[in-house]
C-alpha positions as CSV (number, residue, x, y, z in Angstrom):
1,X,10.1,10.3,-0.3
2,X,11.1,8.0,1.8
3,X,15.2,7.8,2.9
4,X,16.4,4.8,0.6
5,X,14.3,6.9,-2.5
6,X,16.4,9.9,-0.9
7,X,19.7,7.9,-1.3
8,X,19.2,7.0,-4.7
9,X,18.2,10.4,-6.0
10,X,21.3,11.4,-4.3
11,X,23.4,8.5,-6.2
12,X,21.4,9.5,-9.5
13,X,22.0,14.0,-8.7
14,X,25.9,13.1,-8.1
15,X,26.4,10.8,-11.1
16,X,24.7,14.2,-13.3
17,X,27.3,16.4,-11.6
18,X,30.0,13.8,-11.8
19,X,29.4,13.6,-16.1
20,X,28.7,16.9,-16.4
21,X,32.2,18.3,-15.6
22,X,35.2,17.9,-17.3
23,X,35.6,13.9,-17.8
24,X,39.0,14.1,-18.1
25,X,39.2,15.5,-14.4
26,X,37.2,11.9,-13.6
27,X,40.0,9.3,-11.7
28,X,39.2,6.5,-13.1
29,X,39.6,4.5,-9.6
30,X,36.8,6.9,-8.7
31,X,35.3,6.3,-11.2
32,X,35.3,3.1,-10.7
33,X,33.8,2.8,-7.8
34,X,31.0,4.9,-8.8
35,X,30.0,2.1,-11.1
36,X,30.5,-0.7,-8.5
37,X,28.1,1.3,-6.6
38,X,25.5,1.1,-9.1
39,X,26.0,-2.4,-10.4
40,X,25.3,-3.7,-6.9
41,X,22.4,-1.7,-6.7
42,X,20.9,-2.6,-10.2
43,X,21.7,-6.7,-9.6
44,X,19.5,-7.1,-7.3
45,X,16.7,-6.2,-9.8
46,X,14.7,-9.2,-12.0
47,X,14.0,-6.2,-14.6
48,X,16.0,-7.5,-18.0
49,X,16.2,-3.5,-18.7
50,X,18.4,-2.7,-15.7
51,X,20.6,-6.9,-16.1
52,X,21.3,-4.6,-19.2
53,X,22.5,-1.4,-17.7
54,X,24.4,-3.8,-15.1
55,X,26.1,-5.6,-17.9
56,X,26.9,-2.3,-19.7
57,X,28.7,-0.9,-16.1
58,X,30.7,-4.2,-16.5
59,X,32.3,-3.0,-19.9
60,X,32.7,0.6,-19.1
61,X,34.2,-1.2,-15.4
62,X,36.7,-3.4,-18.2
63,X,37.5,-0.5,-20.7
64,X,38.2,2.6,-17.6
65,X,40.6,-0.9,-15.9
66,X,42.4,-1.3,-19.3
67,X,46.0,-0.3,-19.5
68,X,45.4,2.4,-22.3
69,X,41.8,4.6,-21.8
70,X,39.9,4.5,-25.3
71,X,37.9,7.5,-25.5
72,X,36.1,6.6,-28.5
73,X,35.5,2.7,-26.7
74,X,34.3,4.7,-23.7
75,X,32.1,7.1,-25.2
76,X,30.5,4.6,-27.3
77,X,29.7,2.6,-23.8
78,X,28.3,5.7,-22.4
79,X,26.1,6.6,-25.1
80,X,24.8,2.9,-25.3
81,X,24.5,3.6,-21.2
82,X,22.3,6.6,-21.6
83,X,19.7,4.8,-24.5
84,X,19.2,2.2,-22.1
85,X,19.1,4.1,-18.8
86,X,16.5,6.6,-20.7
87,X,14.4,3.4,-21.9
88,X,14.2,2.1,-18.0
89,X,13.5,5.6,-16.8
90,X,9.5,5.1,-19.1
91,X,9.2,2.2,-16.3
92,X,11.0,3.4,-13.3
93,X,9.2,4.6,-9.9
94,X,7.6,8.0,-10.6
95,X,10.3,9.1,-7.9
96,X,13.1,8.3,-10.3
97,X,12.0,8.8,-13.6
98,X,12.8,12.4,-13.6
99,X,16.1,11.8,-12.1
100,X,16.7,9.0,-14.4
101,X,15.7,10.8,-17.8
102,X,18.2,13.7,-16.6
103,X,20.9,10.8,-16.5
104,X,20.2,9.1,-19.5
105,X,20.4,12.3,-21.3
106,X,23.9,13.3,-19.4
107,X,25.3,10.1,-20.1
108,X,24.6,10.2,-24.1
109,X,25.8,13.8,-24.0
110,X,29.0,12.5,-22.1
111,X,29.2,9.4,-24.6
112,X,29.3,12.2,-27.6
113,X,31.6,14.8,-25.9
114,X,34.2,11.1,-26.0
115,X,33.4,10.1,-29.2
């Protein structure tokens, strides 16, 4: 595996860990820039799956920025999140699509836990 495919798995293994704890414990500036991360990394792509993942960061970005946190708004956003990131795992790089099945899962599982 080469170091940038070493990098990602790491971004994909410490988004798992990050949605499996409590989410509550989650700052959302942290959170934040968790997703900023991986919307600069996914816009760079000319897949339409992944535009659509990118797009879906933007709303989670919006509704974790609003004034009052919406669980139910958040965990609906998540679970969307995970469908999509567990259709785009089918065509990922074999190096990913483990990585990214485990995250698609975790992120519908997180989207339920919310709402």
């Amino acid at each position: 595996m080469s170091e940038k495919q070493n990098e990602q798995q790491d971004r994909i293994d410490s988004t798992i860990d990050a949605l499996d704890g409590d989410l509550t414990a989650i700052k959302p500036e942290n959170a934040l820039d968790v997703i900023s991360t991986w919307r600069r990394s996914l816009s760079h792509s000319s897949n339409p799956e992944l535009k659509e993942i990118s797009d879906g960061l933007g709303e989670l970005k919006d509704a974790l920025s609003a004034g009052t946190l919406d669980g139910k708004q958040i965990g609906g956003i998540l679970k969307t999140l995970g469908k999509q990131t567990s259709a785009a795992a089918k065509d990922a790089d074999e190096a990913y699509t483990d990585g990214l099945t485990r995250l698609g899962k975790t992120l519908s599982k997180a989207g339920n836990a919310l709402g």
